[in-house]
Backbone as JSON, one array per atom type, in Angstrom:
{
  "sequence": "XXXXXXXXXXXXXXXXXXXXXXXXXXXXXXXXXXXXXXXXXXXXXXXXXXXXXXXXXXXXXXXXXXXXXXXXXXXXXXXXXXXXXXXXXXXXXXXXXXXXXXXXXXXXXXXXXXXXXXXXXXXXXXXXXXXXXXXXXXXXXXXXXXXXXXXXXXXXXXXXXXXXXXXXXXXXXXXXX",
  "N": [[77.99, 42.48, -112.2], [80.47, 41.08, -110.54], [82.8, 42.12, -111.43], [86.56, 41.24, -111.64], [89.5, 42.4, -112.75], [92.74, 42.45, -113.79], [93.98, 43.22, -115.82], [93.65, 45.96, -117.92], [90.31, 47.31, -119.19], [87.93, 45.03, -120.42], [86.42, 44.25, -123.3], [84.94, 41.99, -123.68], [85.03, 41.35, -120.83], [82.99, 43.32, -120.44], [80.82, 43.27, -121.79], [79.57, 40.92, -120.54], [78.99, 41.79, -117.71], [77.02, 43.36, -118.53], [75.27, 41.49, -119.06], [75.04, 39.72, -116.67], [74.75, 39.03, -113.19], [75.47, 40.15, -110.2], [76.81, 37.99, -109.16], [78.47, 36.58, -110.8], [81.75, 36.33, -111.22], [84.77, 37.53, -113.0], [87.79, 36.69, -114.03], [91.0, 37.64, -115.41], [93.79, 36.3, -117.41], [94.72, 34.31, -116.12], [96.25, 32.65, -113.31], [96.58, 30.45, -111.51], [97.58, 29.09, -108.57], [99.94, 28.8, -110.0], [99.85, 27.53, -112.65], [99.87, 27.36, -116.39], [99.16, 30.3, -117.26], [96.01, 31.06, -117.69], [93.33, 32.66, -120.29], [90.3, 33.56, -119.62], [88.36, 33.71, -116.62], [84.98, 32.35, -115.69], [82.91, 32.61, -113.13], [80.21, 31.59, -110.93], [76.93, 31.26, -110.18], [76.61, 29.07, -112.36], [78.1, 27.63, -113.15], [81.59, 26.88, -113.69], [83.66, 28.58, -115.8], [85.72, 28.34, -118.11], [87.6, 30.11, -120.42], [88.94, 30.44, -123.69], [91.0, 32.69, -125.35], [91.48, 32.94, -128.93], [92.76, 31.59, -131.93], [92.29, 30.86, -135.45], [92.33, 32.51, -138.64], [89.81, 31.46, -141.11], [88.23, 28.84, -142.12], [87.08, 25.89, -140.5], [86.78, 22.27, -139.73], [84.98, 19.41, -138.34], [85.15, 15.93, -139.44], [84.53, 12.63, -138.85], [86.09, 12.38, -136.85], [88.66, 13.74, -137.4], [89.95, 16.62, -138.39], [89.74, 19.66, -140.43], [90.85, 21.97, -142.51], [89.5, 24.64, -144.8], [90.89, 24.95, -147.95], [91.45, 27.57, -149.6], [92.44, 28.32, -152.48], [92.53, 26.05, -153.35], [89.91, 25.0, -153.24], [89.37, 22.94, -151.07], [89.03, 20.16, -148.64], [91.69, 20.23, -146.1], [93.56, 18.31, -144.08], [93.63, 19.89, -140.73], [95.72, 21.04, -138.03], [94.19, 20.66, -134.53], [94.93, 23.7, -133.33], [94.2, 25.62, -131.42], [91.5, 24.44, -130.12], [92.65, 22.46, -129.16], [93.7, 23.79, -126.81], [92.38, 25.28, -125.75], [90.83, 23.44, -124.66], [92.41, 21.94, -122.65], [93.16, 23.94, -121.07], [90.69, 24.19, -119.81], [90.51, 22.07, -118.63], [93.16, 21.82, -117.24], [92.43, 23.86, -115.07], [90.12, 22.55, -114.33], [91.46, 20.59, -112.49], [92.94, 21.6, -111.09], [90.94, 23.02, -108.85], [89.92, 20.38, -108.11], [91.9, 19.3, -106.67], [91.79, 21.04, -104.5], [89.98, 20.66, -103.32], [87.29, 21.61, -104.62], [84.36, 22.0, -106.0], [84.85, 20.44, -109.08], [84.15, 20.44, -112.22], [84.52, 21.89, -115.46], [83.86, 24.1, -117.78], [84.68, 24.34, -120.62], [85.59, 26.88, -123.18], [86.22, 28.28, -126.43], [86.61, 31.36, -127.87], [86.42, 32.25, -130.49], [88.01, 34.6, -132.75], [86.14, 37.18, -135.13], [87.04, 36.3, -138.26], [87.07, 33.1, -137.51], [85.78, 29.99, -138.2], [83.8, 27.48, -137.09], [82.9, 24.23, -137.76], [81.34, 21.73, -136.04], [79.72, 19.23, -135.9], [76.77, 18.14, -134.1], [76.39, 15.57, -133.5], [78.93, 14.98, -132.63], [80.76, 15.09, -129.91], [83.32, 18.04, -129.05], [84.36, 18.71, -126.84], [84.22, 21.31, -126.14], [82.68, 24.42, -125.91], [82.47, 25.98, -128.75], [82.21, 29.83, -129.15], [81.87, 32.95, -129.66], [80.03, 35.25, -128.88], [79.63, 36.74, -126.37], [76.27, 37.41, -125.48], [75.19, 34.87, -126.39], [76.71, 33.07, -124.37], [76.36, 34.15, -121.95], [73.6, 33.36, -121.97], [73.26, 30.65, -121.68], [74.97, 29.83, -119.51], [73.15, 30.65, -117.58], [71.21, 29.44, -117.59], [71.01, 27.14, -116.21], [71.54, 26.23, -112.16], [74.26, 25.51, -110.71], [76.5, 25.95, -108.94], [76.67, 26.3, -105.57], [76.09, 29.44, -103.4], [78.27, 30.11, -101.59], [79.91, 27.93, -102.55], [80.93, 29.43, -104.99], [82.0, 31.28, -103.94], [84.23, 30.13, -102.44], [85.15, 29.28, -104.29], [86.27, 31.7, -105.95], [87.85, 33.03, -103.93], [89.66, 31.35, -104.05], [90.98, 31.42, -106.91], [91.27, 34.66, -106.85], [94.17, 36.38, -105.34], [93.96, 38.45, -103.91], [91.71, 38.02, -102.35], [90.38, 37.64, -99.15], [90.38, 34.5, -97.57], [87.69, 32.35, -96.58], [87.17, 31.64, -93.33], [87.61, 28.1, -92.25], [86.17, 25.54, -91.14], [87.29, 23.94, -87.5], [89.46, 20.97, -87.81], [88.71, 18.97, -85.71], [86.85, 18.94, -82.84], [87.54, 21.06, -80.82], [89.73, 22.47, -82.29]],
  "CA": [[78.9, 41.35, -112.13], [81.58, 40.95, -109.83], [84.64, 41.74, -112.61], [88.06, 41.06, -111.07], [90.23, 42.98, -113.54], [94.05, 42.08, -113.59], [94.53, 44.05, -116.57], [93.3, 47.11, -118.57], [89.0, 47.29, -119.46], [88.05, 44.34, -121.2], [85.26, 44.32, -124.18], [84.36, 40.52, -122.86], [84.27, 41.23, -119.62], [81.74, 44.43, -120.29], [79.9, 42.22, -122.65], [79.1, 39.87, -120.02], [78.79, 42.36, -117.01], [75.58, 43.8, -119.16], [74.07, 40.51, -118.74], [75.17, 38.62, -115.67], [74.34, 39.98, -111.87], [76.66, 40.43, -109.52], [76.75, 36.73, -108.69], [79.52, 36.33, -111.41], [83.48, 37.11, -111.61], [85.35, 37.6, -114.14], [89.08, 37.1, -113.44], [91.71, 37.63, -116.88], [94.83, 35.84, -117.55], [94.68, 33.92, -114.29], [97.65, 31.79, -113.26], [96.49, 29.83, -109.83], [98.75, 27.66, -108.05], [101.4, 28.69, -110.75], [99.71, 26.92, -114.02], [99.5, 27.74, -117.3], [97.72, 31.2, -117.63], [94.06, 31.01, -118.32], [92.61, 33.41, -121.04], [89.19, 34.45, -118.9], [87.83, 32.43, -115.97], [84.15, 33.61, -115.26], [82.33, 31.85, -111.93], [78.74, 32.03, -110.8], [75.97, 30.08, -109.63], [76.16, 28.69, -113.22], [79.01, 27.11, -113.03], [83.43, 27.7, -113.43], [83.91, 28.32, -117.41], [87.29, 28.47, -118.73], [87.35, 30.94, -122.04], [90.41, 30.2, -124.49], [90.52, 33.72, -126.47], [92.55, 31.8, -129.4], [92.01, 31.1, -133.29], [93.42, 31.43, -136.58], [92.03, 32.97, -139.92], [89.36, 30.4, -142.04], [87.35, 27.84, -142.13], [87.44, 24.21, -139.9], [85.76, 21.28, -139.65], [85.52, 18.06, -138.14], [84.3, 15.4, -139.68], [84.32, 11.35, -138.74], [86.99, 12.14, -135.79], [89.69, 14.54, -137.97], [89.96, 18.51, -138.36], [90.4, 19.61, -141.78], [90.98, 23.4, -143.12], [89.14, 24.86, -145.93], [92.34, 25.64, -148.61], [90.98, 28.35, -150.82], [93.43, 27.92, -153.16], [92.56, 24.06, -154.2], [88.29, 24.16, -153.26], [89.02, 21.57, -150.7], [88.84, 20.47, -146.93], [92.86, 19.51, -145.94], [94.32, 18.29, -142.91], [94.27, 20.66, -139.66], [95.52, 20.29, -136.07], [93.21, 22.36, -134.05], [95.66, 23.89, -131.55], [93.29, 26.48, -130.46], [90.54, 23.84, -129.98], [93.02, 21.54, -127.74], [94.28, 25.03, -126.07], [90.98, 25.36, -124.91], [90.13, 21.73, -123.51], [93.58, 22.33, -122.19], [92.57, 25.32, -120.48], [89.73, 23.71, -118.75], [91.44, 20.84, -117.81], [93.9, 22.08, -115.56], [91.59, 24.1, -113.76], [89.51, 21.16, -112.9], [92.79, 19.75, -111.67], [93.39, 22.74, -110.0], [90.07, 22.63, -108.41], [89.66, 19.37, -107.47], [93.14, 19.42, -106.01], [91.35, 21.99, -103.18], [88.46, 20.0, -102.98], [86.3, 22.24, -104.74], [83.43, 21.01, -107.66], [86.0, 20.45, -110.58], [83.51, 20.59, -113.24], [84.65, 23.08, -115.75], [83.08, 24.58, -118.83], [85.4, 24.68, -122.16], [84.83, 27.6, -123.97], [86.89, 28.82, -127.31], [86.02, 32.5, -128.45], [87.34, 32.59, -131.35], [88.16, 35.78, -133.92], [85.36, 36.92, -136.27], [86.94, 35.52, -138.94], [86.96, 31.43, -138.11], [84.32, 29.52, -138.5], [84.34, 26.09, -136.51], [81.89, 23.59, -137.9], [81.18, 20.49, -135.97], [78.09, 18.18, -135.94], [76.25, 17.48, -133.04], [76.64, 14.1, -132.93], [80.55, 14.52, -132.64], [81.55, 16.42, -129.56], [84.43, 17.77, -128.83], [84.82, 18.68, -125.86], [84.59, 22.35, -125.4], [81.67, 25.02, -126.51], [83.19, 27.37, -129.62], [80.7, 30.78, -128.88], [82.63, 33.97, -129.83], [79.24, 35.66, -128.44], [79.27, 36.92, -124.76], [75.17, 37.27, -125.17], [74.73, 33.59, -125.89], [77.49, 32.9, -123.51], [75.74, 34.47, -120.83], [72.45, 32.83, -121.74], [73.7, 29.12, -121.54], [75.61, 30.48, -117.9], [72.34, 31.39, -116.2], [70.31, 28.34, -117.76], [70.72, 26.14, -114.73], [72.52, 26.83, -111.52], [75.16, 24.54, -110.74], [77.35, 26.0, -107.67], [76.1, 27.46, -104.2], [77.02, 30.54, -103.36], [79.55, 29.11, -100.62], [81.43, 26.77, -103.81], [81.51, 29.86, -105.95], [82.8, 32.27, -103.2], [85.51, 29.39, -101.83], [86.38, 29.44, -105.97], [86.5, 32.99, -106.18], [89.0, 33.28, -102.91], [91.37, 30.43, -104.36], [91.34, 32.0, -107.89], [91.58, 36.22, -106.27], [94.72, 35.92, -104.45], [93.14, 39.69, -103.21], [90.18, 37.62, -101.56], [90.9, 36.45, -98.05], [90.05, 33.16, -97.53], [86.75, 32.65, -95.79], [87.1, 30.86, -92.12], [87.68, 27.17, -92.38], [85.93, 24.86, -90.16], [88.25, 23.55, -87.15], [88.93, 19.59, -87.94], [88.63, 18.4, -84.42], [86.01, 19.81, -82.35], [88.5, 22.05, -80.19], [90.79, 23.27, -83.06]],
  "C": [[80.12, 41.78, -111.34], [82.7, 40.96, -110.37], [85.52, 42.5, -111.48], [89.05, 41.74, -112.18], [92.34, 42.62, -112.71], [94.88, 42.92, -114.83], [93.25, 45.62, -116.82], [91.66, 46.62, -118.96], [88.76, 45.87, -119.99], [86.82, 44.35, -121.88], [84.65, 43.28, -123.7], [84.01, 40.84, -121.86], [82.97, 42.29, -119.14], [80.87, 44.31, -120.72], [79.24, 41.62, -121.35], [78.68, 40.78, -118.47], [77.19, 43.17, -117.62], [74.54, 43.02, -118.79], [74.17, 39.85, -117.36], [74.99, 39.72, -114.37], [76.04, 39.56, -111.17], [77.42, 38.97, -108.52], [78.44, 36.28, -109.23], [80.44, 36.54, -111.47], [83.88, 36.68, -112.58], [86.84, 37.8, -113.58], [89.71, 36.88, -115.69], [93.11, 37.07, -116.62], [95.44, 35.69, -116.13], [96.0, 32.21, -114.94], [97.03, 30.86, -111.84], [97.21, 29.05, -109.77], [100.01, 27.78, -108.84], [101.25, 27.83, -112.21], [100.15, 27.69, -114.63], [98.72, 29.1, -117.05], [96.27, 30.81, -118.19], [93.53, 32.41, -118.95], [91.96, 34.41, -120.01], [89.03, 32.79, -117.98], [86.41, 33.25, -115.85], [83.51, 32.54, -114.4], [81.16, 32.48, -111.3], [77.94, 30.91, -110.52], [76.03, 28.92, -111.26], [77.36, 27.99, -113.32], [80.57, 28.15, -112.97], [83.38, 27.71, -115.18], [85.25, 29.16, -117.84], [87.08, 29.17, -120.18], [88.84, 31.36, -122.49], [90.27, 31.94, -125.58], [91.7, 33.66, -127.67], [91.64, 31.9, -130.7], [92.85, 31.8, -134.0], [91.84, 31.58, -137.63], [91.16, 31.61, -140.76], [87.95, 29.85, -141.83], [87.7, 26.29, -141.24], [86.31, 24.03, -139.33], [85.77, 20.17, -138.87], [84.46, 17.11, -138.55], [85.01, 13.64, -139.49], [85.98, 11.19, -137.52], [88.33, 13.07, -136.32], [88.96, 15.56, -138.07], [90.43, 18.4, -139.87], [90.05, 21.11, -141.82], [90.33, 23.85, -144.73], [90.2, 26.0, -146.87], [91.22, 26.21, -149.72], [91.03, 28.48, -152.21], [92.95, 26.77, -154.11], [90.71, 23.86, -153.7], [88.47, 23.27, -152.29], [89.59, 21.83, -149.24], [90.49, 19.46, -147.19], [92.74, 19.56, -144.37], [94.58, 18.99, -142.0], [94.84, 20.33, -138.44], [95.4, 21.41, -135.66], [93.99, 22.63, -132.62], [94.98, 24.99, -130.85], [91.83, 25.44, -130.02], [91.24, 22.92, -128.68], [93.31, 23.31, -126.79], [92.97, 25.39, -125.27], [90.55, 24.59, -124.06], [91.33, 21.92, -122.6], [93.56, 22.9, -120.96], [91.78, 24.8, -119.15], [90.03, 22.51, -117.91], [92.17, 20.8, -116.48], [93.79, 23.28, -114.93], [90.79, 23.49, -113.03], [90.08, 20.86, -112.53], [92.93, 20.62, -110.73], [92.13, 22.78, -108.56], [90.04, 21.56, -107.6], [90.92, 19.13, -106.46], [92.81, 20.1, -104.48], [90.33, 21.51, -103.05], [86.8, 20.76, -103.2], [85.66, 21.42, -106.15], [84.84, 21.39, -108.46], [85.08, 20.87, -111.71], [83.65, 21.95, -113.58], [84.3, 23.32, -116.98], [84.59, 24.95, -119.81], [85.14, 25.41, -122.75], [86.35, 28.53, -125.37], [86.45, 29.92, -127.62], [87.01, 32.92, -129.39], [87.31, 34.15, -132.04], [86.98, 36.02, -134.75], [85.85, 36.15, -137.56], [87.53, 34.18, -138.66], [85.45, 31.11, -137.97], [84.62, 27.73, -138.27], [82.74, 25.31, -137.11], [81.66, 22.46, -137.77], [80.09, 19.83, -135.34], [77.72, 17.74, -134.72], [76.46, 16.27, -131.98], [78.23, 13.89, -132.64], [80.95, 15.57, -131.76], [82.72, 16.59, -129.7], [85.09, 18.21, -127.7], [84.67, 20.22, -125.03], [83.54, 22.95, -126.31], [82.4, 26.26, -127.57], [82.04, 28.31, -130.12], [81.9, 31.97, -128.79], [81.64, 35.23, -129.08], [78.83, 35.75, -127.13], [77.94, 36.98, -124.44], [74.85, 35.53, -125.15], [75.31, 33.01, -125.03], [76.83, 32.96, -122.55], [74.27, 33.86, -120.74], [72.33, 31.2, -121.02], [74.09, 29.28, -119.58], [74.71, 30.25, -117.14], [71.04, 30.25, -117.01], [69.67, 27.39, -116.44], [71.82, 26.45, -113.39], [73.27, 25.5, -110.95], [75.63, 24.4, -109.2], [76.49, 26.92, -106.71], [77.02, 28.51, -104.21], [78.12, 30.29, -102.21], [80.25, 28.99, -101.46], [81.86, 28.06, -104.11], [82.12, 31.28, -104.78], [84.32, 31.31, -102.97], [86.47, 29.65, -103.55], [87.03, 30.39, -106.17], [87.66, 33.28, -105.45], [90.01, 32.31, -103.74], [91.73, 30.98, -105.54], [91.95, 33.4, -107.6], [92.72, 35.88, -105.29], [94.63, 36.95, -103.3], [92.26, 39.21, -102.16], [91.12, 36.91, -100.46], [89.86, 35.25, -98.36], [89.01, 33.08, -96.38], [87.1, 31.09, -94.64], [86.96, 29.46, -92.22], [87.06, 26.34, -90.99], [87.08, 24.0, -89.29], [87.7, 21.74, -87.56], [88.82, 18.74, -86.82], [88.14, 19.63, -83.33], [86.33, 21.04, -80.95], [89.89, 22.8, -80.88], [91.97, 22.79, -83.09]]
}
């Protein structure tokens, strides 16, 4: 795998370098254009997937459109607001913006990896928007399911995300430059 390192080793990104070919990058606490930091970005024929590395201590649920916390204390599901769950859609959000902004595929993959201890539990029939997979093997399986981007998209991605990567040769827009 093609890991972009911006910091120090990362267990994720050596996780996922085991499984993925050299198709994939891995950039860490990526800023483009001047957003928000981004967690992990990782890019590949399989698509752009945004990975929130985010979560608190428990149990949560969602059930009939609300988040609720399992209070230990009282046996019972209360009231949460899942700010690592929006922090994630979040996440992915304004890198499709970012994206589409350069005229590249926007479509971006939501991904929460939470802490061993939470435990997110929501029903099929109720998405929400973003995949919560703390597991870089199933991570990487879902990734390399179907291929999404040419290798062209995911190089042009790779250069606008690496501010290291030159920028590959732009076609002139009038047939003398």
């Amino acid at each position: 795998m093609g890991i972009l390192h911006f910091a120090s080793r990362d267990p994720m990104a050596d996780a996922f370098a085991l499984r993925l070919d050299d198709d994939w990058h891995w950039f860490r606490q990526v800023s483009p254009g001047g957003i928000q930091a981004i967690d992990a970005i990782l890019v590949g024929p399989g698509g752009t997937w945004a990975i929130t590395l985010a979560g608190e201590r428990g149990r949560f649920a969602r059930r009939n459109g609300h988040w609720y916390r399992w209070n230990r204390g009282t046996e019972s599901w209360v009231p949460w607001e899942p700010a690592p769950i929006t922090a994630g859609r979040l996440a992915a959000r304004r890198l499709s913006l970012y994206l589409e902004r350069a005229g590249l595929p926007a479509d971006v993959v939501a991904v929460l990896a939470p802490p061993a201890d939470m435990a997110v539990q929501v029903e099929p029939s109720d998405p929400i928007g973003l995949t919560v997979e703390r597991e870089p093997e199933r991570l990487a399986r879902r990734m390399m399911s179907e291929p999404v981007l040419s290798q062209q998209q995911v190089d042009r991605i790779v250069a606008l995300l690496d501010p290291r990567q030159p920028l590959p040769q732009l076609a002139p827009s009038t047939p003398r430059g």
